[in-house]
C-alpha positions in Angstrom: 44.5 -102.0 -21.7 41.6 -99.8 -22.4 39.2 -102.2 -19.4 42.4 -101.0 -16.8 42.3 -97.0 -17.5 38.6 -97.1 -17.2 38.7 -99.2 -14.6 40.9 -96.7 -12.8 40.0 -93.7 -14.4 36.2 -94.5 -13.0 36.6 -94.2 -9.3 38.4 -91.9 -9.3 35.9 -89.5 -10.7 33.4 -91.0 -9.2 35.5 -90.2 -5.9 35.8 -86.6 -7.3 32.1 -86.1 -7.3 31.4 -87.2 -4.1 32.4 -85.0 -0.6 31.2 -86.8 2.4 27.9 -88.8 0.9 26.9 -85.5 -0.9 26.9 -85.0 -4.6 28.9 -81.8 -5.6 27.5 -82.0 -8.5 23.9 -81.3 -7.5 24.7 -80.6 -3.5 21.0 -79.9 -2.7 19.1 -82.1 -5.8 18.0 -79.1 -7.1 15.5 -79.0 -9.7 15.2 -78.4 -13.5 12.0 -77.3 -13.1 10.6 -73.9 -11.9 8.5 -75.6 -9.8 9.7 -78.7 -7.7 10.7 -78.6 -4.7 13.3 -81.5 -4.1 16.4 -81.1 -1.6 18.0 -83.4 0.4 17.9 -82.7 3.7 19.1 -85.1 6.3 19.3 -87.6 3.4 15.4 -87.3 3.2 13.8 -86.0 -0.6 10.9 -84.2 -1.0 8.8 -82.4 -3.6 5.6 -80.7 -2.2 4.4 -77.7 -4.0 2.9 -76.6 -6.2 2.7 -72.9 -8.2 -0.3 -71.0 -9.0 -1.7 -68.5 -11.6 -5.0 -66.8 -11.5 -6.6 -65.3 -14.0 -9.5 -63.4 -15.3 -11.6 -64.5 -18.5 -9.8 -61.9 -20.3 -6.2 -63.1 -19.0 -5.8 -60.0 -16.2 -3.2 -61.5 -13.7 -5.4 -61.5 -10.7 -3.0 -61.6 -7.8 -1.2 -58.3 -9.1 -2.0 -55.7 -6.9 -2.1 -52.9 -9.6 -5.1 -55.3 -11.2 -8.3 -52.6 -11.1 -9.9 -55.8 -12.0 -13.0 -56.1 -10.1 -12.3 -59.8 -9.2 -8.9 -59.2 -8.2 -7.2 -60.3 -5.3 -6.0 -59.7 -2.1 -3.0 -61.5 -1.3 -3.3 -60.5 2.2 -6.4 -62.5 2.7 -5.3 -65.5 1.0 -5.6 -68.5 3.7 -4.4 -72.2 3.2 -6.2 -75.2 5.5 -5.3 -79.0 5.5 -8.0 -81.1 6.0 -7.2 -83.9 8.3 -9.7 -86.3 10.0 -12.6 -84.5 8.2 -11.6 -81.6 10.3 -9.6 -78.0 8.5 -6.5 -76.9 10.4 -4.8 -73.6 9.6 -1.6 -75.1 7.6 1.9 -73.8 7.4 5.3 -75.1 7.5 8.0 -74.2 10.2 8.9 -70.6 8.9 6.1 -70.2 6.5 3.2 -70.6 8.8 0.5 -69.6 6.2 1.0 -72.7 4.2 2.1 -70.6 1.2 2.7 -67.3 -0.5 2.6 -64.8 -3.3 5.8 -64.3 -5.3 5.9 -61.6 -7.8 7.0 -61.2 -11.1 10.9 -60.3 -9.4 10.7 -63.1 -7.4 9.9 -65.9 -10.1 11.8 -64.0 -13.1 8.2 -63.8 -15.5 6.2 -61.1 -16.0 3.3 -62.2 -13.4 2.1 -63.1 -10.1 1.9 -66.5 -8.6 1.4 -68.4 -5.7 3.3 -71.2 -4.1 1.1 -73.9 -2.0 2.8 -76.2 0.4 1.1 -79.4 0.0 0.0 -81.2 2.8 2.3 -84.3 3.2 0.5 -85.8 5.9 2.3 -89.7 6.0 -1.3 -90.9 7.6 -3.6 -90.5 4.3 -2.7 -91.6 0.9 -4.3 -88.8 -0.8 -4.6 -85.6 0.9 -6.5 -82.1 1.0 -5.0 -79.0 1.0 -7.5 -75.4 0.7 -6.5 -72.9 -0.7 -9.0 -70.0 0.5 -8.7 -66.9 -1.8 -10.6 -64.7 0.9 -13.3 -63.8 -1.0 -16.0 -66.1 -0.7 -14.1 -68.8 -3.6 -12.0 -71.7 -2.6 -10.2 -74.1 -4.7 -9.5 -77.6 -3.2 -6.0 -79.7 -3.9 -5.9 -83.3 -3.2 -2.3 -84.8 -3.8 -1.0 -88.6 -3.8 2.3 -88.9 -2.9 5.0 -91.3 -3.6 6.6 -92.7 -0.5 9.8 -95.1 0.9 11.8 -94.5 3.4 13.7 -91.1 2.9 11.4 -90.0 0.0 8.6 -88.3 -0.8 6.9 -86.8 -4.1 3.8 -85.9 -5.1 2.7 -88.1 -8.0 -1.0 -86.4 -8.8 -2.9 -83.3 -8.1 -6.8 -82.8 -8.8 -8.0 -79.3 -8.6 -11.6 -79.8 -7.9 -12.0 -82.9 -8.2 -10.3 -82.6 -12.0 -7.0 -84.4 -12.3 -4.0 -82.0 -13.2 -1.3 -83.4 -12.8 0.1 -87.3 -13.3 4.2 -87.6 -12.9 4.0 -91.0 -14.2 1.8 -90.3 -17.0 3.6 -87.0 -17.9 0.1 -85.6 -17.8 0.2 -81.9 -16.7 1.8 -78.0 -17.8 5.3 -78.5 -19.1 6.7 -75.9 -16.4 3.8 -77.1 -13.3 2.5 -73.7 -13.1 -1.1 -74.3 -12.6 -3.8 -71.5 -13.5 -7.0 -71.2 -12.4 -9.5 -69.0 -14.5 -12.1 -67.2 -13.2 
């Protein structure tokens, strides 16, 4: 008796959950975390950013435009490249053509500055490069692999600089994928 009303019962909610292929329960696979970026769109996921804190050596929040820091930071000048075929391109995405931008405290619900970075998610290399150029002589360099099938795509590993900080599978990286970069 028990096997029937679960056999019934379970399509039914399972029916209940569903409206046209979409999940009501999480319509756009929004994330847990502050930081990933994964919607479904057209039936295709993604997750391809990545936050960023900067800081001085005494912890000043360098991106704040109040900072009378002397290595603070113009947001303004802040420029993003992908490097593709050896060669940097000027990156964006359609609707954010710098490739990335500043969000204050308001906008991220914390008491600093940070910045989001579209990765590049160029399908033609397994790792790629994305520059982040802080307008001010210093550059820090992303290289992301991403995991890939048909209709997905999220990045797995990020090394800043060559020094690996991040690994999904390894659970290796900050608990909340804010990175921040001291200088």
């Amino acid at each position: 008796m028990k096997f029937i009303f679960i056999a019934i019962l379970f399509p039914l909610l399972l029916s209940s959950c569903l409206q046209k292929g979409k999940s009501r329960l999480a319509p756009n696979l929004s994330v847990a975390t502050r930081d990933t970026t994964e919607e479904e769109e057209g039936g295709h996921i993604t997750s391809c950013h990545i936050r960023v804190r900067i800081l001085d050596e005494y912890g000043n929040d360098l991106l704040d435009p109040s900072s009378s820091s002397p290595k603070a930071i113009d947001g303004s000048k802040i420029k993003f490249y992908y490097v593709r075929g050896g060669k940097e391109l000027p990156c964006g995405i359609e609707g954010r053509p710098r490739g990335g931008y500043v969000i204050t405290p308001e906008g991220n619900d914390s008491s600093y500055y940070e910045i989001k970075v579209f990765l590049d998610i160029s399908p033609e290399d397994s790792i790629t490069t994305t520059l982040l150029d802080w307008g001010d002589g210093h550059r820090d360099v992303f290289k992301t692999y991403f995991f890939r099938k048909p209709g997905v795509t999220i990045r797995q590993k990020v090394w800043l600089n060559d020094s690996l900080v991040l690994d999904i599978p390894k659970r290796y990286g900050p608990k909340d994928l804010i990175f921040t970069i001291r200088r």
